[in-house]
N, C-alpha and C positions, 0 to 999 in steps of 0.2 A: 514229577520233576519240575514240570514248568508251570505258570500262571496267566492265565489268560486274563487281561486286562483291555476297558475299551480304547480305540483309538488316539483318545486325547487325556485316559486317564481320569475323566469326568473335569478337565477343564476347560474353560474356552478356546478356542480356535485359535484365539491372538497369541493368548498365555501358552502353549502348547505348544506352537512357534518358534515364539522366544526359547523355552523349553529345552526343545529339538537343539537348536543350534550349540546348545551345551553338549549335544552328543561327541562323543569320542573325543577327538583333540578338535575339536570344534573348529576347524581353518576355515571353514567358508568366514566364521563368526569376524574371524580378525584380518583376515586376508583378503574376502571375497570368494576363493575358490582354493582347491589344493594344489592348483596347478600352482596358483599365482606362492603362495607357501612355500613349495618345492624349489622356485625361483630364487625366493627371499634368501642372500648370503648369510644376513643379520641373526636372526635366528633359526638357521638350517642345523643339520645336523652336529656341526659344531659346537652352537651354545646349546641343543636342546637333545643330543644324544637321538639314538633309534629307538622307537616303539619296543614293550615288550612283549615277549611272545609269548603264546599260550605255553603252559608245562601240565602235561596230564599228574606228574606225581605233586606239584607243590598244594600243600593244601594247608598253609599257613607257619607261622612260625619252623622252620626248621628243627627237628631235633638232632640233627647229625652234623656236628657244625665243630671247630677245632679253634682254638685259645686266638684272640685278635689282639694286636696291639702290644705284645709280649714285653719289649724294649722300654716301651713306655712306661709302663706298671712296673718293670725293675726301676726305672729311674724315678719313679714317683717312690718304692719303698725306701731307695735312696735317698732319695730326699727327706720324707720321713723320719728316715733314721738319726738324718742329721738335726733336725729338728726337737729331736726326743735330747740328743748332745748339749746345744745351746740351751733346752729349758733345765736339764743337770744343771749344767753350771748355774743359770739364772737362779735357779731354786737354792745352790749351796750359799752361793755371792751373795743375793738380794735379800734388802729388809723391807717390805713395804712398811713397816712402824716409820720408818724414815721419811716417808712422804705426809706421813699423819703426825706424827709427832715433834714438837720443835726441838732444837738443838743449841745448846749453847756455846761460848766461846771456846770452851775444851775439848767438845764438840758430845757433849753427852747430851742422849737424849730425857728431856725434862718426862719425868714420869713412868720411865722406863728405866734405866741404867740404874744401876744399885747404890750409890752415891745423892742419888738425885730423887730415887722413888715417890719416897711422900712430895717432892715442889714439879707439880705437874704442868703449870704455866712456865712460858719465857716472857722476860723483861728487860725492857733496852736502857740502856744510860742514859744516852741521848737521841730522844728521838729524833732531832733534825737531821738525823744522819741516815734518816731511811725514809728518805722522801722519793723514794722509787718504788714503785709497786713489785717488783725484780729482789727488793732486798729480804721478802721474807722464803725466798727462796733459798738467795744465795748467802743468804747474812749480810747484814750491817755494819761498816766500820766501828764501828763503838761497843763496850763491853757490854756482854747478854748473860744474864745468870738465870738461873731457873726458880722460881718460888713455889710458894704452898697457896697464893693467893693474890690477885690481883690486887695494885692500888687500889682503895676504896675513897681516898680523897687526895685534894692537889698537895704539892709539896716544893718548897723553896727552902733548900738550907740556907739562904740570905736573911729569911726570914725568924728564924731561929739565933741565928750567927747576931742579929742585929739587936733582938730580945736578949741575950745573952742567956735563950731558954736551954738549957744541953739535956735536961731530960726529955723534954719534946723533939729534940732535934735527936735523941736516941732512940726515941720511938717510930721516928718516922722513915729512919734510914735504913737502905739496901743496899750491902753492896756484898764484894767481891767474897769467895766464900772461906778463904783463910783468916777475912776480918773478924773479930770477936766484937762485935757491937756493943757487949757489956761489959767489954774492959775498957773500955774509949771513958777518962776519966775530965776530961777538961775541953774544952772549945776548940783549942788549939792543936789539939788532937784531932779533932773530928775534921777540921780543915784542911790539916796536912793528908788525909786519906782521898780529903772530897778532890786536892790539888794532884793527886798521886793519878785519878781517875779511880779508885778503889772504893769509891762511893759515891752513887747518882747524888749529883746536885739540885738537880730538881724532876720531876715527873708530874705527871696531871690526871686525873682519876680514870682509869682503865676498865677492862673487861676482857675476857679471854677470848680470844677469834681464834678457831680451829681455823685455816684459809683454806685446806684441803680438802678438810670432810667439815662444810658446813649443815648446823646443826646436830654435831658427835656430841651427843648431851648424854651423861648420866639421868636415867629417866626413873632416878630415885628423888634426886635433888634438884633436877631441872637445870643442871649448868656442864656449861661444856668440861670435857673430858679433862682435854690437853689443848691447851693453843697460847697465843702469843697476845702479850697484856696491850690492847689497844684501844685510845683514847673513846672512850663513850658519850662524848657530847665534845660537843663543837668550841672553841676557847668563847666564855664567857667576861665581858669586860667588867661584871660585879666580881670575882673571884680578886679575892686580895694577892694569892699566891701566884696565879697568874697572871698579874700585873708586875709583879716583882721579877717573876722570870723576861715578859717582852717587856718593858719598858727598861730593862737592864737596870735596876737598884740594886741588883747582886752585886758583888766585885767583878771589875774588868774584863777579870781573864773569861768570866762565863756569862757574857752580854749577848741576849741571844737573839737573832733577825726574827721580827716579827714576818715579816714574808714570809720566810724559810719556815717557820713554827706551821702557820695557817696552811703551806702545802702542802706538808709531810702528813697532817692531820685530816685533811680533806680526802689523799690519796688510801689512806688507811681507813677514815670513815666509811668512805665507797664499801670498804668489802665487810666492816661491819654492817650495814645496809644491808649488801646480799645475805648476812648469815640472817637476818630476821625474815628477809622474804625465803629465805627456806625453811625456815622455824614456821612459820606462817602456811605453805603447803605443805612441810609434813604433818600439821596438826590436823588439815583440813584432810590430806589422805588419811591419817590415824583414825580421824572421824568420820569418812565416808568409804572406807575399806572395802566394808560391804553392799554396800551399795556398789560399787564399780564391781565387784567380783557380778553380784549378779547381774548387774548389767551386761557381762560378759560372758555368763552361759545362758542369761538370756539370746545372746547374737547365737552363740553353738547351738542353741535350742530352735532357733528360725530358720539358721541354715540348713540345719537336718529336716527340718520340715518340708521350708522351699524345694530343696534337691528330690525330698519323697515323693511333694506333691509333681514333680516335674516329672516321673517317670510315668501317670499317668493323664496328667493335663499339661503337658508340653507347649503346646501350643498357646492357650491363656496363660499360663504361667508368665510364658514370654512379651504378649502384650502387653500382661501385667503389669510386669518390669518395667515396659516400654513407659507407659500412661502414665504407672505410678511415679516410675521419674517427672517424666511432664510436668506433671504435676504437683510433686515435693518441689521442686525446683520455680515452678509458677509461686507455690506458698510461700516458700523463702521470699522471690524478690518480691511479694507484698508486705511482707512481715519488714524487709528493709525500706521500702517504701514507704508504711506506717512510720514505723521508729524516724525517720529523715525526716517527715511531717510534721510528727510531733517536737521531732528537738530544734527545726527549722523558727517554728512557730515561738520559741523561746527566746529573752532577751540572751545579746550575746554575754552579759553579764552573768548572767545566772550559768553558764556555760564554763565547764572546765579548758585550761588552756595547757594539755599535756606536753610533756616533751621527751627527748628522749632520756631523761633518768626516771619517768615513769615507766620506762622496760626494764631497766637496769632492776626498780626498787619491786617491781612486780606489780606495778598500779595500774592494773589491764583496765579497769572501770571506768578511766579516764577517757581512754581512746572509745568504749564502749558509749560513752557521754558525746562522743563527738559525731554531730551528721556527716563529715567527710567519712568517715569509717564506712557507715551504712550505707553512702552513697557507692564508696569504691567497690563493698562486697555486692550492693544489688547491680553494679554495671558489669561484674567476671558471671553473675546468678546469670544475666540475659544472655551475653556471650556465648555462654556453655548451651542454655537453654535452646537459640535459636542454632546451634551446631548441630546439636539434638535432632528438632525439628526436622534441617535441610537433609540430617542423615535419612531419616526416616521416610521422607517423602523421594528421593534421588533413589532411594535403593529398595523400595517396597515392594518392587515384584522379584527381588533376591530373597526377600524376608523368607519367603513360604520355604522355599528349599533351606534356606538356612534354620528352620525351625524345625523341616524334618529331619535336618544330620543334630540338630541336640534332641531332638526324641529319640533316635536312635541311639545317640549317646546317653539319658536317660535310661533309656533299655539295657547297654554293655553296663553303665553301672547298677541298675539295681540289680543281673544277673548276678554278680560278684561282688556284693556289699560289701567285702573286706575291702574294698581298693578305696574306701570313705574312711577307715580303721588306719591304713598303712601309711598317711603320709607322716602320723607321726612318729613312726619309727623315723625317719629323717629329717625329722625338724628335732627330736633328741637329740641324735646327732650331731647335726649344727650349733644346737645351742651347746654340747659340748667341746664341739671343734672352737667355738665361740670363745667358750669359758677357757678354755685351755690355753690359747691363744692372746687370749686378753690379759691372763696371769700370768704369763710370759713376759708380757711385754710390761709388764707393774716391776716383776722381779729384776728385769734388765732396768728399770729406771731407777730401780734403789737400791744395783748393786755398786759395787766401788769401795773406794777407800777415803777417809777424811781428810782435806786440804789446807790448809795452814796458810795464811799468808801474812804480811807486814804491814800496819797501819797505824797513819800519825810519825812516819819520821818527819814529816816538813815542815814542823814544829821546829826542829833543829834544835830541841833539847836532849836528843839521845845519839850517841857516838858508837859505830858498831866498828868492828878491826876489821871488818869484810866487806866489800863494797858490794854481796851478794843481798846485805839487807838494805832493802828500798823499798817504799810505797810498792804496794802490787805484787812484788816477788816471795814464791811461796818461799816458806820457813820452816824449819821446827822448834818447836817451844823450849826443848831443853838448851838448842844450838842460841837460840835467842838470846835467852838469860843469861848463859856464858860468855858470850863475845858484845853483845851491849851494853852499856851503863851509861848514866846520866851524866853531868859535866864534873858530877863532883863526885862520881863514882860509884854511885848506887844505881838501885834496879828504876831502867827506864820509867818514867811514870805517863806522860803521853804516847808514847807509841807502846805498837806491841804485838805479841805474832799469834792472831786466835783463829778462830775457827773460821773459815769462808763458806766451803761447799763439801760435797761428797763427790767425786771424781769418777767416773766411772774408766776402763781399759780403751783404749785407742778401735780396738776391735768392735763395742756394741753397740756404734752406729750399725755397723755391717749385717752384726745378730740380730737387731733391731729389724734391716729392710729383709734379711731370710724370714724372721718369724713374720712380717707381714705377707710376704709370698707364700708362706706358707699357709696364713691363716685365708687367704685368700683362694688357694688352690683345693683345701681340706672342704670350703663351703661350694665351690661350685662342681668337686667333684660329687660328695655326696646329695647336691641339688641332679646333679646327671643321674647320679645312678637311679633315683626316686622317680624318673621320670621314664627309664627305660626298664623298670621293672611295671610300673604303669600301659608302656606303651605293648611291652610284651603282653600284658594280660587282655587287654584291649583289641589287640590282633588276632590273640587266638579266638577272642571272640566272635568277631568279623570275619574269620576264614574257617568259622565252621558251617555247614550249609543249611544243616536245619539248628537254629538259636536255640534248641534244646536239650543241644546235644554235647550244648558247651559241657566241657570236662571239668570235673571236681579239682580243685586245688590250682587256680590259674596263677594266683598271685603267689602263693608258694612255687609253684614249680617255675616263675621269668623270676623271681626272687633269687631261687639257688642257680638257675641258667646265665641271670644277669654275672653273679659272683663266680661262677666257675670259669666261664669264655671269654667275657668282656669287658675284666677289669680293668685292662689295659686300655680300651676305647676310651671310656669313661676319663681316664688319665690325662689320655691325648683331649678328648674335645675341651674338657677342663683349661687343660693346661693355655689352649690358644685365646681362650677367655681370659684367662689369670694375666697372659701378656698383655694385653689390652686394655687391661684394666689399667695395669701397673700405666703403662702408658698415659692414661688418661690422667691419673693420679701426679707423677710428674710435670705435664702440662699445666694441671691445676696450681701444682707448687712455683711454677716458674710466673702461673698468671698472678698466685699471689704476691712475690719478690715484686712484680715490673709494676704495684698498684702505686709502691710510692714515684715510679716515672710516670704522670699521669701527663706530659705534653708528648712524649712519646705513643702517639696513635697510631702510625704505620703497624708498631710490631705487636701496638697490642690488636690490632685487625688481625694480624697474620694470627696470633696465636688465638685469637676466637673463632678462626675461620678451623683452624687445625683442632680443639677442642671439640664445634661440631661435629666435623668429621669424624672424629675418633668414636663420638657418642652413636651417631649412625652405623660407623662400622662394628659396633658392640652389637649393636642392637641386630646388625643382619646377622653377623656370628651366631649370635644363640639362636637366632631363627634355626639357619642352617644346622646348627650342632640340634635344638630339639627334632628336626626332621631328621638327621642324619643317624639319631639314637633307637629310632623309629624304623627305619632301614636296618640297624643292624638285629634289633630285637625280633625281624621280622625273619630275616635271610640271614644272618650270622657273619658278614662280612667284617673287615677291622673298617675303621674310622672314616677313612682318605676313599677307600671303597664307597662308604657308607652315604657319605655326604656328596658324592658325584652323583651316584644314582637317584638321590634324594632330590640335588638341584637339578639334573637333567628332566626326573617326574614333575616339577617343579615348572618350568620351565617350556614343560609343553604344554603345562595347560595352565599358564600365566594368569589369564583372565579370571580364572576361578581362585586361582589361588587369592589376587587382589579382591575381588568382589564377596564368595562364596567364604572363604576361610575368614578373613576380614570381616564379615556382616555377624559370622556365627560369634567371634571375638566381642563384637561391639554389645550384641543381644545380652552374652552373659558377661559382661561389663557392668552393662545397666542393672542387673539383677544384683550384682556387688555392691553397686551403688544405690537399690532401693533399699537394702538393706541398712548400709550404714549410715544414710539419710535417716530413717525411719527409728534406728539406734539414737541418733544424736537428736533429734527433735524430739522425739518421748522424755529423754533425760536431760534435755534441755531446760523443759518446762518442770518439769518434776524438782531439780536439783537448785532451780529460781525461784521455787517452794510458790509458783502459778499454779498448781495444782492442790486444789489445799485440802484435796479428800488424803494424801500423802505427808503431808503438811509435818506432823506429829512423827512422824516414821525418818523425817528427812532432818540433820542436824542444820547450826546454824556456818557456814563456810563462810570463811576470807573471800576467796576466790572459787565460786562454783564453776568459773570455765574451766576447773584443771581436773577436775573428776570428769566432766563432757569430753574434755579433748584424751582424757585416756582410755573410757569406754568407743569412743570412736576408731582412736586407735586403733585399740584392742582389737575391735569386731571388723576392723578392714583386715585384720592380720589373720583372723577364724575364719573370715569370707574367702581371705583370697586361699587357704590351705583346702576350704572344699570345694570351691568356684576351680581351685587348678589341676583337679584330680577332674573336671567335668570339661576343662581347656583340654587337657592332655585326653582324656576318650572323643574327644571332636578333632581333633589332628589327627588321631593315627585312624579313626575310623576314615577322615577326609583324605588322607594319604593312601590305608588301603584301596578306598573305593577307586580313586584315579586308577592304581595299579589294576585295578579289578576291571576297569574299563577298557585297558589298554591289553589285558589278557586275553579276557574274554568275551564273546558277542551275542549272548544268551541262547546257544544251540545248547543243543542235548550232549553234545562231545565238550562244550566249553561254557558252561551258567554261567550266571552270575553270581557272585555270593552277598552281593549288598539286600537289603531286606525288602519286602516285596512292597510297602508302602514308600519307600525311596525309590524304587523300580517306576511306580507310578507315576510319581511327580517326575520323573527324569521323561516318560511316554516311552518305558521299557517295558521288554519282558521276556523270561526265559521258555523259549520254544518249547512245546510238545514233544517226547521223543516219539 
């Protein structure tokens, strides 16, 4: 039953010491003595609860245990349900094509709607009129028809008009679609239509800009799908035609501000720009696919190994980690060092002078050109590095204990290998809590009805019998026609009632903030449950006495226990996160409103002070709720049980928790972090074709940082899914053991259950019967 160990455990006299004072609730450690403890108001009984007592029957997870939280998990199905309400409707209502697709003045969409199918582009009259970046949203004052094909050159009907050309100038015309182009028999025709607005007077050579989904290319023909005809080069002062439109040699009435022209063009080239910097990394993804994939079971491939080799070299492993950071982190800030040296050492001539539409345009190689770059990243590399350090040296003689609770942990997982298997049953999950939620909230943005409004009365050529038609005020088209007419009694020709927006119900702001609470509630319930199906498996491990005796099917059976008792828990600790969140989010929205009062500093102090907070109080929350999950997987209590017990354990043994729980945290941290260091520098070099034994295997990229920055990604995302299945067996083993401590005092009526090389390093051990 018990083991006899030497007095010190085989360590020194000092170490041993130190050791000891960790014993039980440690008071002499933080107090001096227990007396002086028992005095203490601050953390008496009050904030740290009473010792627990030995129980001859408990011997690990409870099996006899009754539904927790009952209320809560109705009202989560509730809610739910409701949820599943809003996405119905969203789903009948919503078109997401509406968000991809343009729409024109009628309000049909170009490419889609059966009227329009074959003219897949939109095209504006007058582009000065959408010199907002807001108008390819909400529509343009000016007439928008849909075509088969963008301008392909400039156009000035002045220029025609003045030629007396009318075949040219029938060639070159677009307009409104009840026009017949080919009946237009004389100049004076074609004028009265261009005066009507029933035909662009002038335009300037285009290209299709999807703004929604850029790069939605036909990847037969290499051009975009559907999008809106936008100006493809910048106004050129050789172009005849657009000299005729800004210098106004047109007639009068269509003399167009050179300002006006260069704005509306510039604001519209910007997002041409973007569509190419993304034509540009998806080709570079198209072409380095594979590579990032294996980049990426290359990470699943290291971490299965790391975690293997941890179960039985635990201990180097974790130096490993330790050094091997050190030391990745030493190589970087030489590699920035170098690079600073060399660019340093360069005329400043020869030296790019980025700015910020090199973000915009995706010209990352600029910044890469510049020594302030290298210099800023080798000054956060020392930072980090000498944090590192001072951990490591401040907290070295916690290391060793904290190296024997992740060997132990080591052990609980490779006893039950599934629990490296299971977390992605809940990362499925979430990514379809994810999916589901995100299409919701697509459906809710393009559902509604089409809205109509009036533009161009201030012209003061059009006479309506209702003072309801005005600039701005919606309309209906057929109410328009009937009750306006021009002075001399025909159909308005400058104003007129077309398409603006899609409107959605007064209501889906509201379905909008449900579905984000919901999507928010759906992810961190099913993050709970993954954790207390974890911590139950982990416990029965720990509260078995001999480790071989551990029972077949641990993670199946806190699997089906989790789902059958404590789906209600799970709800509730959820739910106090989801508020908090929400919160957080709020405040964010309020920080962003108050950015344009920027002399107002009082409020914005107050509300970075309240932001902190919030972020802190997040962050204790799921502390408590993962310990709390931990307590109930263990004893079967509901929530509000769960989590007093959890902080009152917590709480008496403070110091270990800071130090002891915290060091084993940091250890496999680093372990996350040699890894995806070690990811990002191998295909660093590889992907910048320095490695030229790969050279031939590796394509030629725009931009190689963006295949590195998603393999990094990637492999922090693989790291942390098995690095937190080895978190979560180092808390509830760290959790048991406290309670194992406060049970029992290693007699033959009360053992220990912690494992006998923990027993050691603690200078324990369970007595002889």
């Amino acid at each position: 039953m018990g083991r006899k160990v030497s007095p010190s455990g085989g360590l020194s006299p000092a170490f041993a010491a130190k050791l000891r004072c960790q014993d039980a609730n440690f008071y002499p450690c933080v107090y001096g003595s227990r007396k002086a403890y028992k005095n203490n108001k601050y953390l008496g009984k009050k904030w740290s609860g009473s010792p627990l007592k030995h129980s001859p029957d408990f011997h690990g997870p409870l099996k006899s245990r009754s539904c927790t939280d009952v209320l809560c998990f109705l009202l989560f199905l509730v809610f739910i349900g409701g949820w599943v309400v809003i996405a119905t409707l969203a789903y009948k209502t919503g078109d997401p094509e509406r968000l991809i697709y343009p729409t024109d003045s009628l309000g049909r969409r170009c490419g889609v709607d059966d009227l329009v199918k074959d003219k897949p582009h939109l095209f504006f009259f007058d582009l000065t009129k959408c010199a907002s970046p807001t108008v390819l949203v909400t529509g343009c004052p000016t007439p928008q028809v849909c075509v088969n094909k963008c301008p392909d050159t400039d156009f000035a009907a002045s220029y025609y008009l003045i030629k007396k050309d009318l075949a040219g100038l029938k060639k070159h015309l677009i307009c409104k679609y009840e026009i017949d182009v080919s009946s237009i028999n004389s100049l004076q025709k074609a004028q009265e239509h261009i005066d009507r607005n029933e035909c662009a007077s002038w335009y300037i050579q285009s290209k299709p800009l999807s703004f929604f989904a850029p790069g939605f290319m036909d990847p037969k023909t290499n051009e975009t799908i559907a999008g809106r005809c936008i100006p493809s080069k910048a106004l050129e002062a050789g172009s005849e035609m657009v000299r005729l439109v800004i210098d106004g040699e047109m007639y009068d009435a269509n003399k167009i501000n050179s300002d006006v022209m260069v704005n509306a063009t510039k604001i519209l080239a910007a997002f041409s720009s973007s569509e190419e910097v993304g034509e540009m990394l998806l080709q570079d993804l198209t072409g380095s696919w594979h590579l990032v994939l294996l980049g990426l079971v290359e990470a699943m491939v290291l971490c299965l190994f790391y975690i293997f080799i941890m179960r039985f070299l635990a201990e180097p492993m974790v130096w490993l980690s330790l050094f091997g950071s050190i030391i990745l982190l030493s190589f970087f800030i030489y590699t920035c060092y170098e690079r600073y040296t060399t660019l340093a050492s360069l005329s400043m001539s020869k030296l790019p002078d980025p700015s910020l539409g090199d973000i915009f345009t995706g010209n990352f190689k600029a910044y890469l050109a510049v020594r302030e770059t290298w210099l800023v990243m080798g000054i956060i590399a020392i930072v980090v590095l000498v944090i590192v350090l001072l951990i490591t040296l401040a907290l070295r003689n916690r290391l060793r204990i904290a190296i024997a609770l992740i060997r132990e942990a080591s052990k609980a997982v490779g006893s039950t290998m599934s629990t490296m298997v299971f977390p992605v049953v809940p990362w499925l999950l979430q990514l379809g809590v994810l999916t589901f939620g995100v299409s919701v909230m697509v459906y809710l943005a393009s559902s509604g009805y089409p809205v109509y409004r009036v533009n161009g009365m201030s012209s003061g050529d059009c006479v309506c019998s209702s003072p309801d038609f005005q600039d701005g005020y919606e309309c209906s088209m057929d109410m328009f026609k009937k009750m306006c007419k021009d002075k001399s009694g025909g159909e308005c020709l400058k104003a007129s009632c077309s398409f603006y927006a899609y409107r959605s119900d007064t209501r889906i702001k509201w379905f909008h903030f449900y579905n984000i609470v919901g999507l928010f509630w759906g992810l961190f319930f099913i993050s709970a449950f993954g954790e207390m199906v974890l911590a139950g498996t982990f416990a029965s491990w720990y509260w078995t006495f001999k480790k071989e005796n551990v029972p077949y099917f641990t993670v199946t059976n806190a699997f089906f226990r989790t789902i059958r008792y404590h789906m209600g828990t799970l709800a509730f600790g959820s739910l106090v996160i989801t508020i908090c969140r929400l919160i957080r989010l709020v405040l964010e929205w309020v920080d962003h409103k108050l950015k344009k009062y920027q002399d107002n500093s009082f409020a914005r102090g107050i509300l970075c002070c309240c932001r902190c907070c919030f972020w802190c109080l997040e962050k204790f929350l799921r502390f408590l709720n993962r310990n709390a999950y931990i307590m109930c997987a263990v004893h079967g209590k509901n929530f509000c049980n769960s989590a007093k017990d959890a902080f009152f354990l917590l709480m008496r043994n403070v110091v270990r928790v800071v130090v002891l729980d915290k060091v084993t945290d940091f250890l496999l941290g680093l372990g996350k972090l040699l890894i995806v260091c070690a990811m990002g520098a191998q295909w660093f070099y590889i992907l910048s074709r320095r490695v030229t034994y790969f050279n031939e295997s590796v394509p030629e990229l725009n931009y190689y940082m963006v295949p590195v920055f998603i393999i990094v990604i990637g492999s922090y995302f693989i790291a942390s899914v098995f690095f937190n299945v080895y978190a979560m067996a180092v808390d509830t083993l760290f959790l048991c053991f406290l309670e194992d401590n406060e049970r029992n005092d290693g007699s033959a009526e009360k053992p220990y259950f912690m494992p006998a090389k923990l027993l050691r390093i603690l200078s324990k051990k369970n007595k002889l019967e």
